[in-house]
BATORMAR-460599 format. One line per 5 residues: number of its first residue (from 1); for each residue x, y, z of C-alpha. Coordinates in Angstrom, 3 decimals, decimal comma. Example, Ala and Ser with C-alpha at 12.3 -4.5 7.8 and 13.67 -1.06 7.14 Angstrom:
# residues 2
1	12,300/-4,500/7,800 ~ 13,670/-1,060/7,140
//
This chain:
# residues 222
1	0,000/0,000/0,000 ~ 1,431/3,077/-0,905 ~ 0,907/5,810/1,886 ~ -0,079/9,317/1,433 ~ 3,003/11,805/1,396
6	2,917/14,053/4,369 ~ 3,079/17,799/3,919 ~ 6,354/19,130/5,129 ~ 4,987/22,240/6,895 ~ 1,614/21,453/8,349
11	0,180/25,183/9,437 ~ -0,010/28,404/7,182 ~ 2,411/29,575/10,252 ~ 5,567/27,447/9,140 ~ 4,852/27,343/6,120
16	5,161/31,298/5,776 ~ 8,150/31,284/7,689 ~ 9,559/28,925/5,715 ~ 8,895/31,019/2,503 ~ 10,299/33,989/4,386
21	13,842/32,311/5,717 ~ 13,969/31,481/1,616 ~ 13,052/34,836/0,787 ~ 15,961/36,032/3,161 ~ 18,159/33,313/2,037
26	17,993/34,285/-1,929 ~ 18,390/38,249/-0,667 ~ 21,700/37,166/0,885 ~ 22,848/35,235/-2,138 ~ 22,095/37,970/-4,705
31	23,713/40,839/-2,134 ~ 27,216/38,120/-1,692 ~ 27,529/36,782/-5,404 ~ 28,504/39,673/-7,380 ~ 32,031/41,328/-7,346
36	31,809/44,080/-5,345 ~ 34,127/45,942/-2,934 ~ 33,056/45,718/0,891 ~ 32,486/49,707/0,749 ~ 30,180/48,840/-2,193
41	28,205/46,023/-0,569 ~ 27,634/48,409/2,557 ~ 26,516/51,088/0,445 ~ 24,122/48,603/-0,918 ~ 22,228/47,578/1,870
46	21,163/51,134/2,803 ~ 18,351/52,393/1,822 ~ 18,473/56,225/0,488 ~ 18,469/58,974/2,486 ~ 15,265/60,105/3,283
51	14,057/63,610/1,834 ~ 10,571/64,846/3,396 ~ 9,404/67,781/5,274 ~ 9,991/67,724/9,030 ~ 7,099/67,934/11,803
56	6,171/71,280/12,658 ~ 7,028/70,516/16,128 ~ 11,036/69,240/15,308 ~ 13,686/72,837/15,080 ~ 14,786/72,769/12,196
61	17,698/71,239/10,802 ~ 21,320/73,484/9,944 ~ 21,218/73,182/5,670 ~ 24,123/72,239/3,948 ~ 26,945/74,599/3,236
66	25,935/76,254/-0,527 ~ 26,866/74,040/-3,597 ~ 29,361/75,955/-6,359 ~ 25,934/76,928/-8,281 ~ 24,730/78,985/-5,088
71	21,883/76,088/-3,482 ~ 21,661/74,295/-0,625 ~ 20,902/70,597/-0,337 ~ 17,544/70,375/1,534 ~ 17,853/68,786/5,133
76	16,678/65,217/5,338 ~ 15,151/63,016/8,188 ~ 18,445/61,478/8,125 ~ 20,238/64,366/8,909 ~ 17,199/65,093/11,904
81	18,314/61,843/13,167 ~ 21,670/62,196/13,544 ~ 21,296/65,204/15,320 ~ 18,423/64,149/17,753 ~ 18,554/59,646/17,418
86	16,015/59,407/19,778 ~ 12,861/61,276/18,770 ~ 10,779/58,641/18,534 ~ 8,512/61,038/16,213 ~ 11,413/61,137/13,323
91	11,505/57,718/13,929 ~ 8,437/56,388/12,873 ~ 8,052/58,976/10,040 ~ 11,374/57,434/8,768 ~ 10,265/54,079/9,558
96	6,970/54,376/7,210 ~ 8,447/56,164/4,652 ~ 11,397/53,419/4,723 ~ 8,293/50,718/5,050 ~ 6,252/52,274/1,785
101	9,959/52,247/-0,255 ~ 9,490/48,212/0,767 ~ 12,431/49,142/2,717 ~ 11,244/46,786/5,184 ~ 14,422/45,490/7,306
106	15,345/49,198/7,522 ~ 12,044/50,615/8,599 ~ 11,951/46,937/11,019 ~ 15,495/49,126/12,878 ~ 13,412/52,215/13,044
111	10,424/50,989/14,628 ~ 12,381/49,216/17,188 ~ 14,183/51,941/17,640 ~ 11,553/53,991/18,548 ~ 9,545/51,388/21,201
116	13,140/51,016/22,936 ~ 12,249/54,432/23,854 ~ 8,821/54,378/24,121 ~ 7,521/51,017/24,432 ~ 4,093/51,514/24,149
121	3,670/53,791/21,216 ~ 0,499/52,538/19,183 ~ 1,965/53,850/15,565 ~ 5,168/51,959/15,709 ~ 3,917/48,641/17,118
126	0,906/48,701/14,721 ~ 3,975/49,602/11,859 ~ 6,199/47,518/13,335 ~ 3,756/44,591/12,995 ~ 2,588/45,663/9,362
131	6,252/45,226/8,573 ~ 6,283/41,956/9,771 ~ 3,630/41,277/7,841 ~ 5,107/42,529/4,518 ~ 7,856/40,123/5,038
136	5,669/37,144/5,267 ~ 6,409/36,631/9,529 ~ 2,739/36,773/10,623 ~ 3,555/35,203/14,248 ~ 6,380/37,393/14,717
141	3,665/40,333/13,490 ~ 0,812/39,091/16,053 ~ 2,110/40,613/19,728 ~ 3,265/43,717/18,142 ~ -0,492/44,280/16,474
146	-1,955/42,780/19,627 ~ -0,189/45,044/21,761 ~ -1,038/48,502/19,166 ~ -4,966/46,934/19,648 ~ -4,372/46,910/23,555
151	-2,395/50,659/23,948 ~ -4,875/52,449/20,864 ~ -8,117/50,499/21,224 ~ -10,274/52,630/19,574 ~ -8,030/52,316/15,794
156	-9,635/50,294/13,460 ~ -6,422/49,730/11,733 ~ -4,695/48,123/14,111 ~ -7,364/45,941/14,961 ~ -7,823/45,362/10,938
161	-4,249/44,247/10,858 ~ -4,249/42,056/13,583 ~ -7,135/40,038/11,971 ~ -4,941/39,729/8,662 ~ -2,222/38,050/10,611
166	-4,340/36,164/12,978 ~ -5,665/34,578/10,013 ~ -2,431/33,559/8,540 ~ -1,511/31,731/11,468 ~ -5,398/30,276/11,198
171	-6,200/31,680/14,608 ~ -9,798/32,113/12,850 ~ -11,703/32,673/15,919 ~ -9,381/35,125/16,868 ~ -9,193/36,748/13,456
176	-13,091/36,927/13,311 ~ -13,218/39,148/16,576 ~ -9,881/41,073/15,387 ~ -11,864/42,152/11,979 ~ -15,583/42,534/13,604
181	-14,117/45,148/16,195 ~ -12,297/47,041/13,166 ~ -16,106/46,820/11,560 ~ -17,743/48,226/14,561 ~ -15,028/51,161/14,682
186	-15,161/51,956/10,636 ~ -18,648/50,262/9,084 ~ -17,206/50,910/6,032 ~ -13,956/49,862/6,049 ~ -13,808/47,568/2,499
191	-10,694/45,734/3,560 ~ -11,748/44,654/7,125 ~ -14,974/44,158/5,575 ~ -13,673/41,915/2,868 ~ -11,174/39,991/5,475
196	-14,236/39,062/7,398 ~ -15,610/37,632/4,995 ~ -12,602/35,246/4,156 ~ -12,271/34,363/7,561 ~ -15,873/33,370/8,062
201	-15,842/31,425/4,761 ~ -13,109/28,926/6,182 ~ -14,833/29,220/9,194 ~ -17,843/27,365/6,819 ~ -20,245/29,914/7,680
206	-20,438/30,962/3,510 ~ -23,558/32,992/4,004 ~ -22,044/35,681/6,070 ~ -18,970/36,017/4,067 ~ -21,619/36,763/1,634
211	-23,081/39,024/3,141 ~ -19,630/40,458/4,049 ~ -18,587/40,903/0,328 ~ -21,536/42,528/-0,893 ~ -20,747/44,984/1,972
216	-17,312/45,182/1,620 ~ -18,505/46,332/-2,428 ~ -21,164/48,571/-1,657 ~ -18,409/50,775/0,732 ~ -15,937/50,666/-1,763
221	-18,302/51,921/-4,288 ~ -18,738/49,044/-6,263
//
């Protein structure tokens, strides 16, 4: 009798991690197989600097002595952070605009950064478990989302969030509640609306998640 093959990775858990160590694995190959000075593989792994307009509340930043031609290079979050490598404000800014450049292991730095001075601040645990997220690690994502949902209760994001990566790691019960409470805060959030409705068709309940996408449409305009 010929027995049925076992999968290797049993829950969508390992089986993400798995995929992510991979991921990370092939990064490393491709950053350590071409010819390249160590100067120039350092200068590869960092992401640009990062050009945007400070918060109102940050002094601003000395420019640049004047270029040949007369202008000044404008001051960059970088150069905010090397003055002051603590604000926990510059930061997170970094940290999403690092995140939204799928900068992801450098915005991951930032947003750790930032708790290790303020432990409980709802933006960067909520970004620091979207990151998380991006890279495929949805247990390593769940106490940081958990813990935004617990500090900033009333932010249907976070709560959104934590649903998505409850559900990868088929906590479907808890991914249910996660994505009902971001309903209750924003009725017409499409995406929570639409993730409810995937968790409650594997939870075999296809009627609501029918329900659920003909809501999740009718927000979005559809």
């Amino acid at each position: 009798m010929i027995r049925k093959r076992e999968p290797r990775w049993q829950s969508a858990a390992e089986r993400a991690r798995v995929a992510a160590e991979l991921i990370e694995e092939a990064e490393s190959l491709t950053e350590t197989s071409t010819i390249a000075s160590p100067a120039d593989v350092a200068r590869a792994g960092l992401p640009p600097p990062i050009t945007a307009q400070l918060p109102a509340h940050v002094p601003p930043v000395p420019a640049e002595a004047p270029t040949p031609d007369g202008s000044t290079a404008e001051p960059t979050l970088d150069d905010a952070l090397a003055a002051d490598p603590d604000n926990v404000a510059l930061l997170v800014e970094r940290a999403r605009l690092l995140a939204r450049a799928t900068h992801y292991r450098a915005a991951q730095r930032d947003y750790e950064s930032a708790l290790c001075v303020d432990p409980i601040h709802g933006e960067a645990l909520r970004g620091l478990g979207m990151v998380f997220s991006r890279r495929g690690l949805w247990s390593e994502a769940v106490p940081h989302l958990r813990r935004a949902t617990e500090v900033d209760p009333g932010r249907a994001a976070a709560w959104f969030y934590l649903g998505e990566a409850l559900n990868h790691v088929d906590d479907l019960e808890g991914a249910r509640a996660a994505h009902e409470r971001a309903v209750e805060l924003e009725p017409r959030n499409t995406r929570a609306l639409y993730g409810l409705g995937i968790v409650l068709d594997r939870l075999n309940r296809p009627d609501e998640a029918t329900r659920m996408y003909r809501r999740s449409r009718e927000a979005g305009g559809g």
